[in-house]
C-alpha positions in Angstrom: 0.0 0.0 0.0 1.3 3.6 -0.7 2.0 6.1 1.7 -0.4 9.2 1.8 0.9 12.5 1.1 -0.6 13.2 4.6 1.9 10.4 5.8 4.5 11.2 3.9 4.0 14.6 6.2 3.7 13.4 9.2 6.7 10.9 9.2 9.1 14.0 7.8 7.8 16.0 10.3 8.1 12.9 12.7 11.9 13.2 11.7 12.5 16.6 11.6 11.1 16.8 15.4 13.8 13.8 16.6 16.3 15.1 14.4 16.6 18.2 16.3 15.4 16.3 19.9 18.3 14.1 19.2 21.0 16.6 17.0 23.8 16.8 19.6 23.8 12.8 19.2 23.9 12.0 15.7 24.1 8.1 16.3 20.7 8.1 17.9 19.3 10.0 15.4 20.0 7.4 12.8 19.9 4.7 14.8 16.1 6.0 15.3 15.7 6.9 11.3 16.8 3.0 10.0 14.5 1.6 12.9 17.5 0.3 15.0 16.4 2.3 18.1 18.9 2.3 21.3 15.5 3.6 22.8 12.5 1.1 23.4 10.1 1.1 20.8 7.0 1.9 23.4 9.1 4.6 24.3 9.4 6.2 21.0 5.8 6.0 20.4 4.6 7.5 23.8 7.7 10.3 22.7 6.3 10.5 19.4 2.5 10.5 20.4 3.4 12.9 23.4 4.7 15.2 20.8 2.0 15.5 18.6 -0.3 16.1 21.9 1.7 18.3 23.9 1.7 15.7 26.6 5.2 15.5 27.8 5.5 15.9 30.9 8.4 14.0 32.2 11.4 14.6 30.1 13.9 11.9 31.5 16.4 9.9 29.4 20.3 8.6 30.2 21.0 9.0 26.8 20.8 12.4 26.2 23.9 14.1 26.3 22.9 18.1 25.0 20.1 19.9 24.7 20.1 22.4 21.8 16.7 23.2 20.9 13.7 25.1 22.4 11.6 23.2 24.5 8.7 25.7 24.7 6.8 24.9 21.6 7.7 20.7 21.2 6.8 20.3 25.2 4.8 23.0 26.3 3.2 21.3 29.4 6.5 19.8 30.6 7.2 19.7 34.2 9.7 17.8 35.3 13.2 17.7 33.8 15.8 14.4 34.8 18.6 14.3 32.5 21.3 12.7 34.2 23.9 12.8 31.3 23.7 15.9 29.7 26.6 18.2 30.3 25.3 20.9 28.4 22.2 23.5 27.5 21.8 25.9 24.6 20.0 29.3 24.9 16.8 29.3 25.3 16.1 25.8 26.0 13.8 25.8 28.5 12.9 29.2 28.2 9.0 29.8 28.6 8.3 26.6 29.7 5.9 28.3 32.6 4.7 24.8 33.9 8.4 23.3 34.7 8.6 22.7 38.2 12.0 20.6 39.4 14.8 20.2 37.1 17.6 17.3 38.1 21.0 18.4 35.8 23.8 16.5 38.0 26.4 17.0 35.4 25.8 20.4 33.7 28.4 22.1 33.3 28.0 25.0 30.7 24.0 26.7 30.4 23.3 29.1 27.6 21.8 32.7 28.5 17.8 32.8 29.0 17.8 28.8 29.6 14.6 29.2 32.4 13.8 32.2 31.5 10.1 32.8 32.6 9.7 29.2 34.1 7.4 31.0 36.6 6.3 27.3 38.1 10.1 26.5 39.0 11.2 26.5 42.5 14.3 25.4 42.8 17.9 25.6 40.9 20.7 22.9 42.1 23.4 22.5 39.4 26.7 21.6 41.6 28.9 21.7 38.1 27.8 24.7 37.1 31.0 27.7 37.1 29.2 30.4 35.1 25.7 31.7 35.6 24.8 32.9 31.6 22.7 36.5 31.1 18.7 36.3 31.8 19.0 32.5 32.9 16.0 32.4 35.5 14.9 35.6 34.9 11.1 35.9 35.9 11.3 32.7 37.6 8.7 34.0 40.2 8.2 30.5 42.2 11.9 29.9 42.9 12.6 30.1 46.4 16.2 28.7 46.6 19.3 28.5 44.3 22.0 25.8 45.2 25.3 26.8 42.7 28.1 25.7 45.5 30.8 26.4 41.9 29.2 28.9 40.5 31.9 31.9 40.7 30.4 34.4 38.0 26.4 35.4 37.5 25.4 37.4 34.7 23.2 40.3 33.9 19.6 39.8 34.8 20.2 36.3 35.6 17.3 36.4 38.9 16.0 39.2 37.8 12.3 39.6 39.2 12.4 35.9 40.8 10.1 37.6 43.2 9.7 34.5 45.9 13.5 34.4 46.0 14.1 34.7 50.1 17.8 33.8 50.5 21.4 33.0 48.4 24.3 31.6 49.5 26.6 31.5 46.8 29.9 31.2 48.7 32.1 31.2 45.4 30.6 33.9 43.6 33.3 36.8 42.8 31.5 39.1 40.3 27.8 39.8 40.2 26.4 41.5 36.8 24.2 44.6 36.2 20.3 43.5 37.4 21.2 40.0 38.5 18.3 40.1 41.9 17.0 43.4 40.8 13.7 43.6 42.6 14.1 40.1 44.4 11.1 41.7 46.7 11.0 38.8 49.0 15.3 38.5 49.1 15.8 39.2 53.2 19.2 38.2 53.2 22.8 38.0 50.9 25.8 35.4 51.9 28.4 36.7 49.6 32.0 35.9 50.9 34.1 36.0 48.5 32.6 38.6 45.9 34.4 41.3 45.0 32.7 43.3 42.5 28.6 44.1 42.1 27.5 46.2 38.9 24.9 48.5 38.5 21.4 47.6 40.0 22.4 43.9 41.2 20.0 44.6 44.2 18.3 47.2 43.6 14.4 47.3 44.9 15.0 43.8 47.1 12.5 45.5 49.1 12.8 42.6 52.0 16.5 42.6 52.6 17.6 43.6 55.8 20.8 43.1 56.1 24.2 42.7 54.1 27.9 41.3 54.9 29.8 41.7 52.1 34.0 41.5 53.4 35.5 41.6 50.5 33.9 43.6 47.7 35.9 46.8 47.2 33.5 48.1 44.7 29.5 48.9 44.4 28.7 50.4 40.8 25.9 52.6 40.4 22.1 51.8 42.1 23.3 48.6 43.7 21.0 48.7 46.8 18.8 51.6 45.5 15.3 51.5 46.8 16.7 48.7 49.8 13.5 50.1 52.1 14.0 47.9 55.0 17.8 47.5 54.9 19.2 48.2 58.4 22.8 47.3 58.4 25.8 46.6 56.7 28.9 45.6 56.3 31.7 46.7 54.1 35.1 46.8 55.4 37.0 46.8 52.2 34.8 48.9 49.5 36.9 52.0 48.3 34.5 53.2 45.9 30.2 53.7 45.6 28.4 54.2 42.8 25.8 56.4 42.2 22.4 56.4 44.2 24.3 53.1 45.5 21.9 53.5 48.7 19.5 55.4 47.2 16.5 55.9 49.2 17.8 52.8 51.7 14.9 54.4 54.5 15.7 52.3 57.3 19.3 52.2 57.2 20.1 54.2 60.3 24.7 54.0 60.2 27.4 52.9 57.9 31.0 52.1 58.4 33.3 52.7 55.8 36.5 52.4 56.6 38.5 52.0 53.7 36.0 53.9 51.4 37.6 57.1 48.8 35.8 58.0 46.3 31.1 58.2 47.2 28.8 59.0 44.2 26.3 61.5 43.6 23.3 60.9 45.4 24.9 58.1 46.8 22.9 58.1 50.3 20.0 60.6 49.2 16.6 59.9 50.8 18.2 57.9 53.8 15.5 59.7 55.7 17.2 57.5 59.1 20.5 57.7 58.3 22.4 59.4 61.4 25.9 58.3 61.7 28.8 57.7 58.5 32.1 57.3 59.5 34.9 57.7 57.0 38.1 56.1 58.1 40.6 56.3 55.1 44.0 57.0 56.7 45.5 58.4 53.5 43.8 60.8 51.9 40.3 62.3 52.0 37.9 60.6 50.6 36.1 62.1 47.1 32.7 63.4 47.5 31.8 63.3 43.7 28.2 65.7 44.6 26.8 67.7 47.6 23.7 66.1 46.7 25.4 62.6 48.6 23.6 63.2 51.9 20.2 64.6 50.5 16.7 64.4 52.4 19.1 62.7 54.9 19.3 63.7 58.8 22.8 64.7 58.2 21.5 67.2 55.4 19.1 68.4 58.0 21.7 68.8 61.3 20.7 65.6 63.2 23.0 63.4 62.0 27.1 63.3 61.8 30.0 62.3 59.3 32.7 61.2 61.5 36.3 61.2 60.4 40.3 60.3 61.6 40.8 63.4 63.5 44.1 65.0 61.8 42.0 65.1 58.8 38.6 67.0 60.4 39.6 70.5 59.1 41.0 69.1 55.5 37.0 67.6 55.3 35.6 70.7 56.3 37.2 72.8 54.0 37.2 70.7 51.0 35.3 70.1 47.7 31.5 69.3 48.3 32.3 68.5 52.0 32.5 72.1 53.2 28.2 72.0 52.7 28.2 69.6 55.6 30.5 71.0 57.3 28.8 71.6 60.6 28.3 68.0 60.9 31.4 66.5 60.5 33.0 65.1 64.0 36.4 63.9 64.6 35.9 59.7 64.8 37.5 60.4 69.1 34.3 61.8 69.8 31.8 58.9 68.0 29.5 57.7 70.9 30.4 54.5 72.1 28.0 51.5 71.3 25.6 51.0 74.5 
């Protein structure tokens, strides 16, 4: 008996579907296309079927090795993901895939930018191979609670962007954390950042929920980090020399900073710190840059309740200088800071 032309369809599109399912494995492919399948033939069928229906929902296989291809459109009700052999995952792959819940990658090691993007029903990320956390990768995520990435030493721009159940990160290898990377993380309470050294513009900024920071040794904050950080109330910073800014822009709890290393603070750096009473400055060297006397705006200090407090051979070289002469009245030799009741 002939084949249709309907069949003839169906069975290139059949191919063209596990062609690119199964690309980063040519063998397979093949194997699959001759009829010598290293997969069970009830498998393929339920695969095949499932495709055609949308009804994957379990994507699990030993012998898959890569994932190159968008996952959005062949498996849009997918919710599980356990592929314990792949090592690698394009762009986009499971980007959009809003109903994926749990994903088991053992053996990652290299994920593309945008890879869970939007996969607003995912909540949770454990990838213990992982070194490199891409651009956008769980951006919009908005049921992930908790990220386990114990190698991860690099996160890109945007990469938790808006995952807005996101409570806590420990991330004790990260070094460098891109532009946007928890930018409004609303539900972010805490950060466990040991060894980072440098955050870029807006990493945290709006994490409405986080309280407090300890951050020993980043010795720079680029511009907005913690802007808009309404309930942050302390923080720790012993090694940053330089702030961004509005790096604490409109922080409305935060009530002191120590920063004793710090020389060079942005423009609007602390502006709208409506509690902010006490800064002290302890460079040794020189005096540290005051880049605006818009710094301390809508701040106590601004308005004569609060104080700047500096090493006390250097109080009259602050008073008279650039931009620190406006706040003049308030700056106190660090000898006379109150002592901690």
């Amino acid at each position: 008996m002939s084949v249709s032309n309907k069949d003839r369809g169906v069975n290139k599109k059949i191919r063209n579907i596990l062609k690119e399912l199964f690309k980063s494995d040519s063998n397979i492919y093949t194997d699959i296309k001759n009829g010598i399948d290293k997969l069970e033939e009830s498998e393929l069928v339920k695969l095949i079927n499932d495709i055609f229906t949308n009804n994957v929902v379990n994507l699990s296989s030993d012998k898959i090795k890569k994932i190159n291809m968008s996952m959005k459109n062949v498996c849009p009700n997918l919710r599980t993901v356990n592929l314990p052999n792949v090592t690698s995952i394009d762009d986009s792959v499971f980007s959009g895939c809003t109903k994926l819940t749990s994903i088991d990658l053992p053996n990652v090691t290299s994920i593309g930018t945008e890879a869970f993007k939007g996969c607003s029903s995912l909540t949770s990320i454990d990838l213990p191979n992982v070194t490199s956390i891409g651009a956008y990768i769980c951006e919009r995520c908005t049921s992930l609670t908790s990220i386990d990435l114990p190698n991860v030493t690099s996160i890109g721009n945007y990469a938790f962007e808006s995952c807005t159940s996101l409570t806590s990160i420990d991330l004790p290898n990260v070094t460098s954390i891109g532009d946007y990377a928890f930018y409004c993380c609303i539900s972010l309470t805490s950060i466990d950042l040991p060894n980072v050294i440098s955050i870029y513009d807006n990493a945290f900024d709006h994490c409405t929920s986080l309280t407090s920071i300890d951050l020993p040794n980043v010795a720079s904050i680029g511009t907005c980090v913690f802007s808009g950080c309404s309930n942050l109330t302390s923080i720790d910073l012993p090694n940053v020399t330089s702030i961004g800014i509005n790096g604490f822009y409109n922080c409305t709890k935060l009530t002191s900073i120590d920063l004793p290393n710090v020389t060079s603070i942005g423009i609007a750096t602390f502006q709208g710190c409506s509690s902010l009473t006490k800064i002290i400055i302890g460079t040794d060297s020189d005096i540290c840059t005051l880049k605006s006397t818009n710094a301390f705006r809508d701040t106590p200090i601004a308005s004569g309740m609060g104080y700047i407090y500096v090493p006390d051979d250097k109080v009259d070289t602050y008073k008279s200088a650039n931009d620190w002469s406006t706040y003049a009245s308030q700056i106190k030799p660090i000898s006379e800071l109150p002592s901690e009741e």
